[in-house]
N, C-alpha and C positions, 0 to 999 in steps of 0.2 A: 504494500500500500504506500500508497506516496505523502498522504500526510496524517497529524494525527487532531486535525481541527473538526468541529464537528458538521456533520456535513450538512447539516441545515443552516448554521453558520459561513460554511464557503457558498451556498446559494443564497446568502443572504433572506431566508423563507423561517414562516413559523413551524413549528411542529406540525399544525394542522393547513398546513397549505394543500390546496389541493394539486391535481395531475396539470391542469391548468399555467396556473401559477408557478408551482415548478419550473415547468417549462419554458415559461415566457421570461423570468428569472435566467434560469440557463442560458439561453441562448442571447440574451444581455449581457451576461457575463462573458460567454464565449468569445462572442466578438470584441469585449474590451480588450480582452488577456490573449490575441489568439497569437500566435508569434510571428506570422504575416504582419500584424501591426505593431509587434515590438522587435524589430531585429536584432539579434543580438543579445537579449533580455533574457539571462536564465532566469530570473527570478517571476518575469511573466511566463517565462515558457512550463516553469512547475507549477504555478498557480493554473493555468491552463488545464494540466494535465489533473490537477485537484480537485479543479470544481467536475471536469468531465467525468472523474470515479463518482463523483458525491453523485453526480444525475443518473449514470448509470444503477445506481444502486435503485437511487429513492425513486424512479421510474416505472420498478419493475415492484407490481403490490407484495408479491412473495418476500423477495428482497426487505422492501421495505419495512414489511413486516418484522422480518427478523431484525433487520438494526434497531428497530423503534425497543424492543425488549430486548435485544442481547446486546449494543453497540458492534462494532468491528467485530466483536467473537462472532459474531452472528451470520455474516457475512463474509467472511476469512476463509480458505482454504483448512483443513486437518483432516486428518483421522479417517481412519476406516477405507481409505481407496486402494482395492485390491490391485492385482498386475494387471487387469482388464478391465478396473472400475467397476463399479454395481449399478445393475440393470436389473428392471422391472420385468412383468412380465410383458410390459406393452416394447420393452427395448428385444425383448428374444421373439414374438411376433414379427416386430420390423425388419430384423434381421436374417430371420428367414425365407420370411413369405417375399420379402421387398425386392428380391435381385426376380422374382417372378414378376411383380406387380409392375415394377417401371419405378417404386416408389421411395424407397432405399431410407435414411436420413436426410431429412431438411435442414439447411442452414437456417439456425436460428438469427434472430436478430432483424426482423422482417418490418420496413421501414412506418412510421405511425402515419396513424389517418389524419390528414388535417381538412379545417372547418373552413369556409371562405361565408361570409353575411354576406349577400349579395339586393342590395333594395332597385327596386322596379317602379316605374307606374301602372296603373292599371291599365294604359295604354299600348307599353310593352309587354305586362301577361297576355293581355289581349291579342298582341298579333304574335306575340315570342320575338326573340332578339337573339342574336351572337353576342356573347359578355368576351371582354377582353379583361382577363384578371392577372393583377400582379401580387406577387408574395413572396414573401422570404422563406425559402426549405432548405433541406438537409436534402445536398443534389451530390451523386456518384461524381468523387474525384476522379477527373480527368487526365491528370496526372498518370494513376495507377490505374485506372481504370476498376475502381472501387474494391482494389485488391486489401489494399491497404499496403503492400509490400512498398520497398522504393524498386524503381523500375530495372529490370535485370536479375532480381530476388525474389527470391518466393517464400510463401508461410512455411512453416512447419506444425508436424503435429503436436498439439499441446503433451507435455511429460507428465503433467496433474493428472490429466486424465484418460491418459491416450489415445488422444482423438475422439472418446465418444462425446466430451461437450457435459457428462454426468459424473457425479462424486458419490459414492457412497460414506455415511459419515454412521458411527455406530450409538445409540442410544440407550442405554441399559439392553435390553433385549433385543431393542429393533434396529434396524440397521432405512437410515433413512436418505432416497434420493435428491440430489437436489443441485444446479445447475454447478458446474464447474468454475470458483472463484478465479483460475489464472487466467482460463480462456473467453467467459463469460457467454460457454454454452456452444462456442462455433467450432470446439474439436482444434484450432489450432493457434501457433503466436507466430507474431513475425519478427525475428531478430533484425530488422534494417527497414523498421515503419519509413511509408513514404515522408518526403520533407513539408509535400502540401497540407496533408489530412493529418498526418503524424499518427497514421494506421489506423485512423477510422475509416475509412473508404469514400467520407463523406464529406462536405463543405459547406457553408452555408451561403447561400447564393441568391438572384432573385430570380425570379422564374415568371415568364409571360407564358398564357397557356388562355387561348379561344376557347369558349362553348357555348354549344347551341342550345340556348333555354326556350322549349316545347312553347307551342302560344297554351295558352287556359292555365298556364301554374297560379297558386292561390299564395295565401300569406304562410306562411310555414311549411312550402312542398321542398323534399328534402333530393337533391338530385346525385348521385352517386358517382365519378368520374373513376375509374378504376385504373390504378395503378399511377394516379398523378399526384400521388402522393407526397413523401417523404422516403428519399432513397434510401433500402436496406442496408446492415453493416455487413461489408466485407463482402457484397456477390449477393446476398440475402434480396428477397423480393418487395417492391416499393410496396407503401401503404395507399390507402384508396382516396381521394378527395371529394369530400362530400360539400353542397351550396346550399346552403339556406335560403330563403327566400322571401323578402319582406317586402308587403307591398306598403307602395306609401301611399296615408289619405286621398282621397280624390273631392276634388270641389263640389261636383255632383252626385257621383254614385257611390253607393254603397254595395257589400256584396255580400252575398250567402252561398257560399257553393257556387253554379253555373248560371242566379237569378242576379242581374243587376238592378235596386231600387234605384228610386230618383224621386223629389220631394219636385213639382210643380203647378206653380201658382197660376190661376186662371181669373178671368175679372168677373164680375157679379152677373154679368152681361151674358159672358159665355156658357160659366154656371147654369143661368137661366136657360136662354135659348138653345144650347150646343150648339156643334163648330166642331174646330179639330185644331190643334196643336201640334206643333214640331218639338224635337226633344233631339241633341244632338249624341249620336250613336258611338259608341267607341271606335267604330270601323270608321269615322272621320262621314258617313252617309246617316242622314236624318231621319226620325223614327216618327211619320206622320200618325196621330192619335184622335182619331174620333171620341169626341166628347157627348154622352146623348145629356139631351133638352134633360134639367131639373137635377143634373147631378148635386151631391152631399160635398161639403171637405171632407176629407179622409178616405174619399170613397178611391179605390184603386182598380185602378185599368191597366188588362195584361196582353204586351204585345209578344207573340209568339215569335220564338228563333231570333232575337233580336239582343242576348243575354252576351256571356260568357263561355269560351268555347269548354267543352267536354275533353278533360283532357283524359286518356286513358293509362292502363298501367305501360303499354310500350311507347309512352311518349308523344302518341300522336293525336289529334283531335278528330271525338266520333259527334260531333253535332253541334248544336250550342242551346246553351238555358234562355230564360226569357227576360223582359223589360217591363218590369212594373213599378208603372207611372200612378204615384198619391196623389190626388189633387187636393189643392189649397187654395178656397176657395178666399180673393183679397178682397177688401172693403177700400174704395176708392177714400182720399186722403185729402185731396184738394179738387172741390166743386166747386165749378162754373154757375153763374147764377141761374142760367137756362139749363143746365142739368140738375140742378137743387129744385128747380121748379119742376120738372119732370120727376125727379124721386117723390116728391111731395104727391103728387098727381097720383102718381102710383101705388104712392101709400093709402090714398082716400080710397081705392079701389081693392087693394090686397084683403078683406078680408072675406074675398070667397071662399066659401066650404071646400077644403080639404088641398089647398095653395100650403100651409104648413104642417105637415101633420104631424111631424116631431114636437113643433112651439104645442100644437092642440092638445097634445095625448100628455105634456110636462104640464100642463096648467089643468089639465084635469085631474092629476095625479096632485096636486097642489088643494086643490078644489075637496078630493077626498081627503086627504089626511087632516085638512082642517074642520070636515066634515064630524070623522069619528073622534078628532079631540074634544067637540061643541057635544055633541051626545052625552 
């Protein structure tokens, strides 16, 4: 081990930091200390090498586990590793069947999935869009070509544990497996680490990477990009990049699944008589709305196929939801003296039988309950 600081101290993290934070932690520090940026710096160059054991550990929950309750004993190579290391019964499976299967042992060390928020309008879920994303990963040094060796060298098998990557360590009776402290699980070391990676196979780098976000994605559709991850250590296979997706507010609409609402206002006039309204569609083409004679506020009119598209599980759009329009019915604000005299007009006449029948059936309800209070 290279130091004896603690290691949630060298990532500067609390105890209960999560995988998170760790991580964003790390790779802050990484790049402070990384000896690219201090030439010459042994004392960056072992800090370096310090924080990078503390994150390999607290990264991994097993690991972590153990240090949190044992410190370093916990996590430290000893004891119990026979000439062939100790294998389970799932390592003597492997090791049989596998030179039939195609399947053998896998390189551990298989690169993490990272998260990208990606926000939209409802106008790009609408039609889908190419997102152009940038981010900082852990990308296959170029150098070694994520060997981690320095170029002309090659790994060798680990001595801890003979290449299988596993230790057995003995515990009163039981004898328990558990990842190889020297090698950390990849069966091998490299005596001559690259000078890029300094034998991680890895670098942190930024990375531009296109995709194609489906039209109809909603606020939290989770989109999977495989293997655009975070490069594997040592040859290990990349982790998968998963997009979030958050729509932002819209001035108009609101959503539910594949139904677009829309809140609009109509004048007392149209209310009255009907007519027909436009509403403007996401597709950039207008959603003309027949309004019938006497409609309510509130009352809602639904225009078919005129919604949000249907997005399906392979990504592509099987139809679209609908467009329901609320109406609000407004009360003119500034009257003309010849329109005041026409409402007037109109009011000497409005109280034909059955012109209000909501006002009617409230004031009869009014009517009774003062009734059975008088009794």
């Amino acid at each position: 081990m290279t130091t004896d600081i603690d290691y949630y101290e060298l990532l500067e993290c609390e105890r209960t930091a999560d995988d998170g934070t760790l991580k964003s932690s790390y790779r802050r520090l990484a790049i402070r200390w990384h000896p690219d940026k201090n030439p010459g710096d042994h004392a960056a160059e072992a800090k370096f090498k310090a924080i990078s054991e503390a994150y390999d550990v607290l990264k991994d929950p097993q690991k972590r586990a153990a240090y949190d309750r044992y410190g370093k004993a916990g996590v430290q190579g000893g004891g119990g590793a026979g000439p062939q290391g100790f294998g389970g019964f799932s390592d003597i499976f492997e090791d049989i069947f596998g030179q039939f299967t195609g399947r053998g042992r896998q390189p551990s060390g298989r690169g993490q999935d990272l998260r990208y928020d990606l926000e939209m309008t409802f106008e790009e879920a609408f039609a889908g869009k190419t997102a152009n994303l940038t981010m900082e990963v852990a990308a296959i040094c170029t150098t070694c070509d994520g060997r981690g060796a320095k170029p002309g060298t090659t790994a060798k098998a680990c001595t801890t544990c003979r290449g299988q990557g596993k230790v057995g360590m003995r515990q009163g009776m039981f004898m328990v497996e558990r990842t190889c402290p020297t090698c950390h699980g990849s069966g091998q070391i490299i005596p001559e680490p690259c000078d890029t990676c300094h034998g991680a196979g890895r670098v942190e780098r930024e990375k531009s990477l296109e995709v194609k976000v489906p039209a109809g994605v909603d606020d939290g559709t989770r989109i999977r990009v495989a293997g655009e991850g975070e490069a594997g250590q040592r040859g290990a296979g990349p982790g998968d990049l998963y997009i979030f997706v958050a729509l932002k507010p819209h001035t108009i609409f609101k959503r539910e699944g594949t139904t677009l609402f829309a809140h609009v206002p109509v004048s007392i006039t149209t209310a009255a008589l009907g007519g027909e309204i436009e509403v403007p569609g996401l597709d950039k083409l207008p959603a003309t709305i027949k309004v019938p004679a006497g409609i309510q506020s509130g009352k809602q009119l639904r225009v078919r196929g005129r919604g949000m598209p249907a997005l399906a599980s392979n990504g592509r759009s099987t139809g679209f939801g609908d467009l329901v329009v609320q109406v609000d019915v407004e009360t003119p604000v500034k009257l003309s003296k010849r329109q005041r005299e026409l409402l007037e007009e109109f009011q000497a006449l409005e109280a034909g039988e059955g012109n209000f029948p909501a006002q009617s059936g409230f004031f009869a309800k009014i009517k009774g309950m003062w009734s059975e209070l008088t009794d």
